[in-house]
N, C-alpha and C positions, 0 to 999 in steps of 0.2 A: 504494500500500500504506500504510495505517496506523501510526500512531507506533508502536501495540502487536506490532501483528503483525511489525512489522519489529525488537522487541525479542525475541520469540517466536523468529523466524529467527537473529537474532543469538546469543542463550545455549542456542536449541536447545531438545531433554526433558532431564530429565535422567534419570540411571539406571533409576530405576523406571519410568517413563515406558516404555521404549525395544523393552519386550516388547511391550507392545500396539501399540505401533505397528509393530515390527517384524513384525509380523502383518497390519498395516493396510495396512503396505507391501506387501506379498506378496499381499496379495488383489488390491489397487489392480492392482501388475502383472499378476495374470491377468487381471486385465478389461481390460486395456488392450490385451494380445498376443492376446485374443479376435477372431476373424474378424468382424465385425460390419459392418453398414450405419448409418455415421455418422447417417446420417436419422432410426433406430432410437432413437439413445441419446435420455436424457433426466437430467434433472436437477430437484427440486425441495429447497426450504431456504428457510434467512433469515440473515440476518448483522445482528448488533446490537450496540451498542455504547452501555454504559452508563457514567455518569461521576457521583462523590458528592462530597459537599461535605460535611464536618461542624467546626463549631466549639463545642470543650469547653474548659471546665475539666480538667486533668487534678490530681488530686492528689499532693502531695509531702511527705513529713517536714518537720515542722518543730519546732525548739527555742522554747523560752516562755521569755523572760527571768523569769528570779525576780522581779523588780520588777514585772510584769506579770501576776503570780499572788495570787488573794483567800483566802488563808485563813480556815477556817470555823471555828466553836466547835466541832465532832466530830473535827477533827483534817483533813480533807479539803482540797482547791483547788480553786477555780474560776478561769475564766479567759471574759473577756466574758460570764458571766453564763453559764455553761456547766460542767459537772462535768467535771474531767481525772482521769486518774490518773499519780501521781510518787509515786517512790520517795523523793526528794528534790526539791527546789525545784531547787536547778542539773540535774537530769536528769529532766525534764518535756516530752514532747515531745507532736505534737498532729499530726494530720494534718492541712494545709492545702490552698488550692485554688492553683492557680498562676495565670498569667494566661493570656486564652484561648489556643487555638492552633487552627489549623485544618488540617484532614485530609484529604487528597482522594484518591480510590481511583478506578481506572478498571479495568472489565472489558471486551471482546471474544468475542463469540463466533459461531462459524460453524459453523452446521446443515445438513447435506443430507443428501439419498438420490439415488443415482444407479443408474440403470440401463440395460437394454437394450443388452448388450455382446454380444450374438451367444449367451448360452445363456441358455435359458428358465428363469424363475423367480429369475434372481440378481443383485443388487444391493448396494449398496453403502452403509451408513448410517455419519454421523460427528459427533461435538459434540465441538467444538477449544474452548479458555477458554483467552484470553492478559489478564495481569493488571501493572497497573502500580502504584506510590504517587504518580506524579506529583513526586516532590521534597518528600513533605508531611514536616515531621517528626516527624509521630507517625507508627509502624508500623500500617498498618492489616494488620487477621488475611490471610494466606496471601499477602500481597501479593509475598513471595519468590520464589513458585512461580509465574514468569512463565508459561511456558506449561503444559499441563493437557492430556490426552485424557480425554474425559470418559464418552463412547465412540465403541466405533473397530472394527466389526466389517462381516463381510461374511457376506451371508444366503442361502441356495438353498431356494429353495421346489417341491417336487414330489407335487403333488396333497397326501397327509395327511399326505407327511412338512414337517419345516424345518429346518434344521441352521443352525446361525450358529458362525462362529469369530471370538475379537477380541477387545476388550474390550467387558464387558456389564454389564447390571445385571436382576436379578432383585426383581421385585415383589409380597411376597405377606403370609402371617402372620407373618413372621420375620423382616419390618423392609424395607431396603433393599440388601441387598448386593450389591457389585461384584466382579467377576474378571473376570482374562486369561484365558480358556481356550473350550473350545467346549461347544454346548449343541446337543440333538437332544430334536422335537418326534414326536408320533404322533397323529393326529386321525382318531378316526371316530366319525360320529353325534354324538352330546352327547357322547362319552367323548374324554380328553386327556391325553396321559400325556408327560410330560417328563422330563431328564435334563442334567445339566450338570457342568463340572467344571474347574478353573484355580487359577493362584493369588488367593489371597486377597486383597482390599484394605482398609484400617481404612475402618470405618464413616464416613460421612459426608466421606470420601476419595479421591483416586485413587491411592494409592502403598499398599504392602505397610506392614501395622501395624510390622515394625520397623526404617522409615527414616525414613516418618513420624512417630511418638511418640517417636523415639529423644532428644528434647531435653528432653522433656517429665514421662518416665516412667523411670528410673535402673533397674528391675526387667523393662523388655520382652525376651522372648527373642531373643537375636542372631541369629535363623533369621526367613525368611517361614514361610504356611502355603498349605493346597492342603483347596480348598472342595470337598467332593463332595457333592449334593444332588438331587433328584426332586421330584415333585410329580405325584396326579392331581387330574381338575377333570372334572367331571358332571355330569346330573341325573338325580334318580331318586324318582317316583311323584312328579312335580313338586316337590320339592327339590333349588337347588342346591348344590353344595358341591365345598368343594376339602382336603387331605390334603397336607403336603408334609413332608420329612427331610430334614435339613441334618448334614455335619458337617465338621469343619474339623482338622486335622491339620499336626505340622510338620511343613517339608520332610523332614528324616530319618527321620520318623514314628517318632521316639519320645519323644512325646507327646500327646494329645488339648488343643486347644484348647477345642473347646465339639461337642454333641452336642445338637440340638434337634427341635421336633416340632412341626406347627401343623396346626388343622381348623377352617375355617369351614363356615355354612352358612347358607341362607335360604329359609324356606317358607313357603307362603301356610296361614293357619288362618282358622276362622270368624271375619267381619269384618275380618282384619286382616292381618299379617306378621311372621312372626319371623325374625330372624338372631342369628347369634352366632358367637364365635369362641373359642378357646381355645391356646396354646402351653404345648407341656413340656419340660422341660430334662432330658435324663435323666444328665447328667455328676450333677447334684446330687439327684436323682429329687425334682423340686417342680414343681409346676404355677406358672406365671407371669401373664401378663395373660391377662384372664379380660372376656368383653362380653356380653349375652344383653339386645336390642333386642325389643319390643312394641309394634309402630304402628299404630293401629287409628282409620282416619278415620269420621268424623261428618256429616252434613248432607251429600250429596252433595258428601264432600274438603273443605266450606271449614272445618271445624275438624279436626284431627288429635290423637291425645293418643298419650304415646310414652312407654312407661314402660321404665327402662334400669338394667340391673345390673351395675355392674362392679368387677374385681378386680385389682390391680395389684402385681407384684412387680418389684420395680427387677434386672435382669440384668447379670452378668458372667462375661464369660467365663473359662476356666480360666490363662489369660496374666499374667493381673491377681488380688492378693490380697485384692482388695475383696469379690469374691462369698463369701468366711468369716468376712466379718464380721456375716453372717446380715443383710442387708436389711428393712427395716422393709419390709411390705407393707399395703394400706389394701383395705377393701370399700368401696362407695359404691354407693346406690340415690338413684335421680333421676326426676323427672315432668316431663316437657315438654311445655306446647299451645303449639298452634299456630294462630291464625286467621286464614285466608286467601281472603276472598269474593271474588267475582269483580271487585269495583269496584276500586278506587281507592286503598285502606287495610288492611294487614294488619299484623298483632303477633305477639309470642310471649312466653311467659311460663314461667319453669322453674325449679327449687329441686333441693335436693341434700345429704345426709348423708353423711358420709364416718366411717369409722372405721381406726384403725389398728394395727395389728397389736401385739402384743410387743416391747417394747424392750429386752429382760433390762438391763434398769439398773436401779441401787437407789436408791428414793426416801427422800431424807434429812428435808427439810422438811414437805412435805408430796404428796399423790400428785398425778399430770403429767395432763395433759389428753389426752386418746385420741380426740378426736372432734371433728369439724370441721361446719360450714355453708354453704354458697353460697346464694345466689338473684340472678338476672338476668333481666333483659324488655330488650326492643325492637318497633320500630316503622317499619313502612315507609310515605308516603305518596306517592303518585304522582297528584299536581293534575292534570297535563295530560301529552301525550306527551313533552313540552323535560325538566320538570321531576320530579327527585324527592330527598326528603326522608327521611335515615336517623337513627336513635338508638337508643342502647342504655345500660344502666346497670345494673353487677353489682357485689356484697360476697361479700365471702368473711370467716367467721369460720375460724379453725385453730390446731394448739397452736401457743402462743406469738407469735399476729399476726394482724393483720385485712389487709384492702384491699378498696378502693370503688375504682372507674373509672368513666366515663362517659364516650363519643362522641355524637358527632355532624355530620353533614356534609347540605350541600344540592350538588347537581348539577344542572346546564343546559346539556342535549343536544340543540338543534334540528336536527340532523340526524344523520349518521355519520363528516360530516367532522371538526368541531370539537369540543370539551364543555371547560368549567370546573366544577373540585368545591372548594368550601370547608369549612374539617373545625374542629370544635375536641376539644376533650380536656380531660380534668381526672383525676387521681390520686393516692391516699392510700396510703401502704403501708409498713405495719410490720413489718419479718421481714428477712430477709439482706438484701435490698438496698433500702435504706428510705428515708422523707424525714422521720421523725420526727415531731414533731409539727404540720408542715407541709403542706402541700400542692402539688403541680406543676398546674399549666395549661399550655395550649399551643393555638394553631391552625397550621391551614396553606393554603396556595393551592396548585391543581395543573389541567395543564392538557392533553388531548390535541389532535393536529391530525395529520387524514390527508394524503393524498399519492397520490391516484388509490388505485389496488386494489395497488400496492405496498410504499408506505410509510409511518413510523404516527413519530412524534415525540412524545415523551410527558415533560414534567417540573415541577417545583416548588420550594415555599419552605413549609417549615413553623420556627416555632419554641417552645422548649419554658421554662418558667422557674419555679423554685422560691421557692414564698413562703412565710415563717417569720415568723408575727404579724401581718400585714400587710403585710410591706416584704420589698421582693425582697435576698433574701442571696447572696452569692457563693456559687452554689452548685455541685458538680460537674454536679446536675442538668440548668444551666442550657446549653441547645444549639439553636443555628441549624443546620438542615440545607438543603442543595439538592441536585438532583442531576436527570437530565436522561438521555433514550434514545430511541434511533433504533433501529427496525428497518423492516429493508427485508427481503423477498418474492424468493426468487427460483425463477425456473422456474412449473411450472402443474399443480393435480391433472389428471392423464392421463383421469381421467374425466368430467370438466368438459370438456376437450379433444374428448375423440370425440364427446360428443353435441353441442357445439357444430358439430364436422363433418359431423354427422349430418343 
């Protein structure tokens, strides 16, 4: 057993944790007290184990001795050739970089589906995350939450019906969300009608928004909630399309957390294809992110052109006091080609206008900027079957900041077992999280190697460094990364299996 998994076992789930599993557990035991022919069972997964390396600069407060401050003819200070703000000279402080330090994060995790326990159609699906810091002394994010179910449910499949109980996550217009509870499918023909319902989990989480956020967020309600939602999915007169309602509720249900609403769809028109999507919020009655896709190929497919509408309003839910502060929302229309001939060499090329909405703020100096720019290309070349050659290079203009980036990597794949990919980097970016009048570079080396048809080793070394004038400054920017993963295979698709017996 593993360092992690034997830290997993040792602290256990904790609280939030312990419904979904207490569930995982209870299904595990009926399939285990199932009458069954050992021969029958099977088992397919992977188990992987990822481990990071990061060394930074972290930044810390720090005081400017007076002696060390340039006063200006306008009354101002500088300090190494740089603008501070002080109230006074002895209360001048600056934020500085400290020396490096280095981070190290380890994940675990284990994947399967099990079945064939003596009733037909039911199994058993699971993704366990056990997490460690290795002793680094920086915190790396979530690193506390040693172990995780990420899901944890069991499924019965009979002919159109499917039922699952556990923990799950649902995939659709309305983002990613996760619950404990159970979900019941209906299928017939093209038509698909669902239903689900448990409690809630905060977004991009496995625990209940208020045990999680509880450190974070001083105004989260002291209660969990309980997700109820639907969905149908079809086609009709050759369009597809899917419909689904969500709403979410406290435990005591007196309250509405959030009440929302999502329709995708996708049909074929003269030359080409359209999709789009749409979600509503009806707690606040506003329409939210908004997509309508136009892709219409050229030249038997080797040019594509794809003209894209979209509308974006930033969401919150009723928990949180931010959705009254009215949300800036932005439109954005964009043109993308594509050329992709049959050889050896293909590119793309695309641009983009964005606008944004109302800020009801008053403009004192003079009026704010409302409108923004992109444009980006890349470039695939593929010399021979070993090798191939990627680049890309985008700007963005926006109120109050620009940024450029540009990659670039070459790979050499002679077979399936082995490959090396070499990358560099370079970026500019002025807005919240900046380098100034600076710039960052960086490359990296990275490497995979197989291991028969079961196992797959995959890791590398990139590093990244900030340059202000020409000479590399101490900068937080500057960071060596590594890091390094093993997955192994286990068990065999059941359908590869029979016809190999076949």
């Amino acid at each position: 057993m593993s360092t992690l998994m034997k830290a997993a076992v040792r602290y256990g789930p904790p609280k939030h944790g312990r419904a979904a599993l207490l569930l995982f557990a209870l299904a595990a035991g009926i399939l285990a007290l199932s009458p069954a022919d050992a021969s029958a069972q099977a088992l397919r997964g992977w188990i992987g184990t990822n481990v990071q390396a990061v060394q930074m600069r972290p930044l810390v407060l720090d005081t400017i001795p007076a002696s060390a401050l340039e006063l200006q003819p306008d009354g101002t200070y500088r300090y190494q050739g740089r603008a501070v703000s002080c109230v006074v000279p002895s209360l001048c402080t600056v934020y500085a970089t400290a020396d490096p330090t280095l981070a190290w994060a380890a994940t675990e995790d284990v994947s399967f589906t099990a079945w064939g326990f003596g009733v037909q159609g039911l199994s058993f699906t699971t993704l366990l995350r056990g997490r460690s810091d290795m002793g680094s002394d920086l915190v790396w994010p979530r690193t506390g939450d040693r172990f995780e179910a990420m899901l944890a449910y069991a499924q019965l499949i009979r002919g159109p019906i499917r039922v699952r109980a556990g923990r799950q996550e649902i995939r659709g217009g309305l983002g990613f969300p996760a619950f404990d509870g159970g979900s019941a499918s209906y299928t017939h023909g093209g038509l698909a009608v669902e239903a689900y319902v448990g409690r809630s989990l905060a977004r991009g989480l496995r625990e209940p928004a208020n045990t999680a956020l509880q450190g974070l967020d001083s105004y989260i309600v002291d209660q969990s909630s309980y997700l109820y939602g639907g969905s149908v999915r079809g086609r009709l007169f050759g369009t597809a399309f899917t419909g689904r309602y969500q709403r979410e509720l406290l435990a005591d249900r007196s309250g509405l957390v959030s009440e929302r609403g999502s329709f995708d769809f996708a049909t074929p028109v003269p030359r080409g294809r359209l999709t789009g999507s749409l979600d509503y919020d009806f707690a606040f009655q506003k329409t939210g992110k908004g997509n309508l896709t136009l892709a219409v190929p050229f030249d038997q497919g080797h040019w594509l052109v794809e003209l894209v509408g979209r509308r974006y309003r930033p969401y919150f839910d009723l928990s949180t006091i931010w959705g009254f502060f009215e949300p800036v929302s932005y439109s954005e229309g964009e043109v993308r080609t594509t050329w992709s001939p049959a050889g050896t060499l293909g590119a793309w090329v695309s641009g983009g206008y964005r606008s944004y909405g109302n800020t009801n703020t008053t403009e004192i100096l003079e009026p704010l900027t409302g409108d923004g720019w992109r444009a980006d290309a890349g470039a695939r070349w593929l010399p021979s079957t070993a090798w191939s050659v990627d680049g890309s290079y985008r700007m963005e203009w926006g109120p109050g900041g620009f940024m450029q980036s540009g990659d670039a990597s070459v790979r050499y794949a002679p077979s399936e077992v082995w490959g090396v990919t070499a990358s560099a980097q370079t970026f500019q970016q002025v807005e919240e999280f900046r380098v100034g009048d600076g710039r960052a570079v960086g490359g990296g080396l990275s490497f995979d190697l197989g291991f028969g048809q079961r196992a797959r080793l995959l890791g590398g070394l990139s590093v990244l460094r900030h340059r202000d004038g020409g000479t590399t400054t101490l900068s937080p920017w500057n960071q060596t990364r590594g890091w390094t993963s093993l997955r192994i295979n286990v068990g065999e698709d059941p359908g590869l299996a029979n016809r190999r017996g076949s």
